[in-house]
C-alpha positions in Angstrom: 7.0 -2.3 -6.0 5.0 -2.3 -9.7 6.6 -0.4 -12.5 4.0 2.4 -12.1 4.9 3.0 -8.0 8.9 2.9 -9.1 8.1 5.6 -12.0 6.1 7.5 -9.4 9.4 7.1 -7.0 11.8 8.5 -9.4 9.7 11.3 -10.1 9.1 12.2 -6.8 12.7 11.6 -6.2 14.2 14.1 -9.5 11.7 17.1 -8.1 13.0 16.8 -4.4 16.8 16.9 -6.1 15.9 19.9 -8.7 14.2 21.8 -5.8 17.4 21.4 -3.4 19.3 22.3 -5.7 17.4 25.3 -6.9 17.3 26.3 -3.3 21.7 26.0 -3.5 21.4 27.9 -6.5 19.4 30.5 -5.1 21.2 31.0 -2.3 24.6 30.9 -4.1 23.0 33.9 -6.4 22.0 35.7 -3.4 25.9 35.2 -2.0 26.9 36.7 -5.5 24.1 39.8 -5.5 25.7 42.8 -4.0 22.2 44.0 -3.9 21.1 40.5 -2.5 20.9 41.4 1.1 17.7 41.3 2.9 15.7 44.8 3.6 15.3 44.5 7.1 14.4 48.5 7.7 11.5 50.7 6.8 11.7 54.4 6.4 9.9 56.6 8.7 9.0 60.6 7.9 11.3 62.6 10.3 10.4 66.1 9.8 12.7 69.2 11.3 11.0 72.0 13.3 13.2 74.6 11.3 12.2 78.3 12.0 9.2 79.7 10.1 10.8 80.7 6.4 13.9 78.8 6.9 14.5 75.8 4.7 16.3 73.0 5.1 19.5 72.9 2.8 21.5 69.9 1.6 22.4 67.6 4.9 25.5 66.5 3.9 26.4 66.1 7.5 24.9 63.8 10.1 26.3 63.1 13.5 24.2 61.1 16.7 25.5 62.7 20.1 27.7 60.2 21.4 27.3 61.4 25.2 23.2 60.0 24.9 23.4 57.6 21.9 20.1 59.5 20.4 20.7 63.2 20.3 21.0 64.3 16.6 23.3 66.8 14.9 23.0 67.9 11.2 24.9 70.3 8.9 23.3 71.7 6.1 24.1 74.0 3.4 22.0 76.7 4.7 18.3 76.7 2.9 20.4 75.2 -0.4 23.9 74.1 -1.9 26.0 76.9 -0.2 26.4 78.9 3.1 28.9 81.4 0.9 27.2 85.3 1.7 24.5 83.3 4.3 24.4 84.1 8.1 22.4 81.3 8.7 23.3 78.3 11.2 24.3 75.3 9.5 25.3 73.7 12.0 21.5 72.2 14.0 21.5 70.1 17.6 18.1 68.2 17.3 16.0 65.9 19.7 13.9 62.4 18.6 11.1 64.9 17.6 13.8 67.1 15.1 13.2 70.0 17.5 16.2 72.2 17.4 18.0 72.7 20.9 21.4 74.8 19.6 22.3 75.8 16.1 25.9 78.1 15.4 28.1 78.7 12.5 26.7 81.1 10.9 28.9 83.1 8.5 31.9 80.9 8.8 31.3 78.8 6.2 30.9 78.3 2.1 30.4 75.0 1.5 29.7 72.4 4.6 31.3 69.3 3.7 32.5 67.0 6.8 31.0 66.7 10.1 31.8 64.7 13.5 30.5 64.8 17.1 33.8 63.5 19.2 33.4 61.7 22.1 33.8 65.1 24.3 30.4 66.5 22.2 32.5 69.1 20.2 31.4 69.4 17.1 33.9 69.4 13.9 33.3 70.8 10.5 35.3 71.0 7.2 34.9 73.7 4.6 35.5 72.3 0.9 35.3 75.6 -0.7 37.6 78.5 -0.6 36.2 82.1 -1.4 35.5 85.5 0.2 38.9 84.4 2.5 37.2 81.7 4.0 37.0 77.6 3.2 39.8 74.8 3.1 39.7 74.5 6.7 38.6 72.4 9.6 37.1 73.9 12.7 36.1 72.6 16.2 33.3 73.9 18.2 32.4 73.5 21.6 29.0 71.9 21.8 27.4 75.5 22.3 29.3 76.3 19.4 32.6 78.1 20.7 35.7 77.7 18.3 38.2 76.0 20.0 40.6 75.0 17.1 41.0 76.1 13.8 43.3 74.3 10.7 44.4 75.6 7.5 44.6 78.6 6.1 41.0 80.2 5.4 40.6 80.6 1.8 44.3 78.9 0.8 44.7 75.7 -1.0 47.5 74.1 -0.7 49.3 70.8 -0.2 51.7 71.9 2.6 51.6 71.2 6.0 48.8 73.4 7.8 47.0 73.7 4.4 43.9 71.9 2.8 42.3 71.3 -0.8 38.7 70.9 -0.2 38.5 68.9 2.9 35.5 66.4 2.9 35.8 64.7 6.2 37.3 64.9 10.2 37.3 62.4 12.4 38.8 62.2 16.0 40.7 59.0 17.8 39.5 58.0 21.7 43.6 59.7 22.4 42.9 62.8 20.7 44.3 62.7 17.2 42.9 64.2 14.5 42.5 63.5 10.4 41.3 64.8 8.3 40.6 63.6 4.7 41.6 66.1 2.9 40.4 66.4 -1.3 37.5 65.7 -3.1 38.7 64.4 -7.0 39.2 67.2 -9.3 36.9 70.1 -8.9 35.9 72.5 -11.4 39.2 70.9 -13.3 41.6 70.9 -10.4 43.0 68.3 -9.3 42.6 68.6 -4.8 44.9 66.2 -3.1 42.9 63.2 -2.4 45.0 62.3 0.8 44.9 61.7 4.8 46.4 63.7 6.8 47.2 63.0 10.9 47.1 66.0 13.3 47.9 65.4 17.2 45.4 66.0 19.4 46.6 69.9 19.8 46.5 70.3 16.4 50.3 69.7 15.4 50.6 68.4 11.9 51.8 64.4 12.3 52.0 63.2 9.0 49.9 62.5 6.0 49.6 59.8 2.9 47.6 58.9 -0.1 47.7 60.5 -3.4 45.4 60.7 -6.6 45.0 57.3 -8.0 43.5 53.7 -7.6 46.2 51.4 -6.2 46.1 50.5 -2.7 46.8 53.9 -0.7 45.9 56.4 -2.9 43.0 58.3 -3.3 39.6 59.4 -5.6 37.3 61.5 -3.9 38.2 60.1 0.1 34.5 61.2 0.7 33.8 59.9 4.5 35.7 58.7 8.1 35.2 56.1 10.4 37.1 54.5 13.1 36.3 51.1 14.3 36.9 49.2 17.4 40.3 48.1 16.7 41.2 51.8 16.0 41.5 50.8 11.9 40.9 53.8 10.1 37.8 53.6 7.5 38.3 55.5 4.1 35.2 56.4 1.9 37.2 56.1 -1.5 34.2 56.6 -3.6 35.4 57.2 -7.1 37.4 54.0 -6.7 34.3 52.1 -5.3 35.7 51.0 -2.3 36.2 51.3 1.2 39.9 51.4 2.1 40.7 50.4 5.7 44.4 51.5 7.4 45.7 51.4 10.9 46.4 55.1 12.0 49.7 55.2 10.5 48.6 55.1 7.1 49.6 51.7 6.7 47.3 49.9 4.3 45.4 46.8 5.3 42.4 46.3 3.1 39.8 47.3 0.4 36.5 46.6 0.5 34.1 46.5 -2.6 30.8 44.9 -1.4 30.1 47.9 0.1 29.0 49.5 -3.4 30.4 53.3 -4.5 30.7 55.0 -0.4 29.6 58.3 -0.2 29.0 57.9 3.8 30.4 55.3 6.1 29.5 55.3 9.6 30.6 52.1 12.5 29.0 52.1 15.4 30.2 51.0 19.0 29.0 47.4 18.4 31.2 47.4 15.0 27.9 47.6 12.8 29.1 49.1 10.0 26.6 51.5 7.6 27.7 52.8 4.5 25.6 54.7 2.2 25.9 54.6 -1.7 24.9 57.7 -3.6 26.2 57.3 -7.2 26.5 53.4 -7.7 25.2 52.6 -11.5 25.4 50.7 -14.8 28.5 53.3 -15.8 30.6 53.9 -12.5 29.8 50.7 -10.3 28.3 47.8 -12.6 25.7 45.5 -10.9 25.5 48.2 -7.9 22.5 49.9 -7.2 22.0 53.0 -4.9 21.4 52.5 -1.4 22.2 51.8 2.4 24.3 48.4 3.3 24.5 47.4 6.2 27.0 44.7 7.7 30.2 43.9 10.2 33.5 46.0 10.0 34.7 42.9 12.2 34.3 40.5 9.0 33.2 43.1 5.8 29.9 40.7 5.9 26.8 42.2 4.1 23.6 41.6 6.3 21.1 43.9 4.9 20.4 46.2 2.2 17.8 49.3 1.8 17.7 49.9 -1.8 17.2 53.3 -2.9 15.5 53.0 -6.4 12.7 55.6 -6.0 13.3 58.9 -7.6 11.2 60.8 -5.7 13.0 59.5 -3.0 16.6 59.6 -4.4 19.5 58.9 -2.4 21.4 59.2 0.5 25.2 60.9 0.7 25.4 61.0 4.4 24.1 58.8 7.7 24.6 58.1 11.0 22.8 55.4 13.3 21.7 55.9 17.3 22.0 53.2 19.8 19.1 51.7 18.7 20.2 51.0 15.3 17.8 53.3 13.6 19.6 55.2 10.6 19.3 59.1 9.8 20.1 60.0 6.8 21.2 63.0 5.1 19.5 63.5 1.2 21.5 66.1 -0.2 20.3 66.3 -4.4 18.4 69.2 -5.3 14.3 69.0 -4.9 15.1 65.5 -2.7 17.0 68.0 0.4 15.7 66.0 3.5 16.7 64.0 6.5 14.6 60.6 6.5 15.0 57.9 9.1 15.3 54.4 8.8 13.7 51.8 11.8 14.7 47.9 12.0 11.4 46.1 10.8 
């Protein structure tokens, strides 16, 4: 081989090994983004046949039927922020098409917060505001929206058992239990109680844990509840940007931060986890941005990300996904109010 041909070799040779390992580097970036997931969804108008006149208030709940696997339930803050002095239904039973087929709870409510659809089809709602002798409760309907339980004390803050401090989220276990997280940060300079607490499946209080804080077990804002296949209890903590995960004792297991800042998390029977982040930015959650990550609550794996930079657009606080994996999602900021779904490409 001439002196030319070897030159030519080694070039050849030095542009294969800086490609590779610019491919390794890339990768290893991509590994180290927690915005580096692929976008494997695109968002789809889904429009709600509400009643002529009646607007659609902030969503900040969104539930899929699990009897079908498709049917979806909202709860919305009745044509704006608030129900408080409203007699309209926040509580909306749609089909694929966002037809309504039942809507209740009107005049029960100030401020919906937390939502869930147990496995029976009764429908459970917390109320994070207390005024006019209602609020700091949790109520279960029947699915044609009969109250069948009621906790707390309407209107009564408190930190006792049997009372609640701006509830933001109910969730049920397959034997019945109940719990509720139960606080949302300090409001309006209060400090609520940023804690879980455990009800049995008749409603007796069990026990409760978590306090205001950021170590492992306690609490800032516990925004959202999910449960997943092993029964490990899923805690939104999103002032601490994390998802905390606990068996359903209160006993602490883990804390997840790839997740970004969770306003919503939602795992489905499959262990697909969703979690939707409202607030992440330069100030509260450094090298987050806003959006929808998508992954494994079996391994805390990110698989894909939907990033939520448009402002006309804004951001999701609230989701759920159907058996198909298509997301709904609840967009709850003023002039941005709407329920927009989200299809695997």
């Amino acid at each position: 081989m001439g002196d030319a041909a070897r030159s030519l070799s080694v070039l050849a040779l030095s542009a294969l090994f800086v490609i590779g390992n610019a491919g390794r580097l890339l990768h290893a970036q991509d590994k180290n983004d927690p915005n580096g997931a692929p976008n494997r969804y695109r968002m789809e108008q889904f429009r709600i046949e509400l009643p002529n006149g009646r607007k659609l208030g902030a969503p900040i709940g969104v539930e899929i039927d699990h009897s079908d696997g498709k049917t979806l339930w909202i709860f919305e803050r009745c044509g704006g922020d608030s129900c408080a002095g409203s007699a309209l239904d926040p509580v909306m039973k749609l089909d694929a098409n966002g037809k309504i087929l039942a809507k209740f709870g009107g005049g029960l409510t100030n401020w919906p917060h937390g939502f869930y659809v147990d496995q029976s089809g009764d429908v459970w709602i917390t109320d994070g505001r207390g005024e006019n002798g209602k609020g700091h409760t949790v109520t279960k309907f029947s699915p044609d929206g009969e109250v069948l339980m009621a906790l707390g004390k309407p209107g009564q803050a408190g930190d006792a058992p049997g009372l609640f401090d701006t509830p933001s989220d109910v969730i049920t276990a397959p034997n019945g239990d109940i719990f509720v997280a139960d606080g949302h940060g300090v409001m309006a300079g209060h400090q609520t109680n940023d804690r879980i607490v455990k009800f049995a499946k008749d409603g007796t209080f069990l026990t409760t844990w978590g306090k205001h804080g950021s170590a492992p077990g306690e609490f800032d804002v516990p925004h959202s509840l999910a449960l997943d296949s092993q029964g490990r209890l899923f805690v939104a903590d999103r002032s601490n940007s994390r998802l905390q995960i606990f068996d359903q004792d209160g006993k602490f297991i883990a804390e997840w931060r790839q997740f970004g800042r969770p306003s919503s998390v939602y795992i489905d029977k499959s262990d697909t986890i969703y979690v939707a982040d409202s607030q992440s930015d330069d100030k509260s959650n450094p090298g987050f941005k806003q959006g929808i990550r998508i992954g494994s609550a079996k391994d805390g794996k990110v698989v894909s990300f939907i990033p939520l930079t448009d402002p006309a657009v804004g951001s999701s606080e609230e989701l759920a996904a159907d058996e198909h994996g298509n997301i709904y999602a609840g967009f709850t900021a003023a002039g941005k109010i709407a329920v927009r779904k989200f299809v695997k490409n």
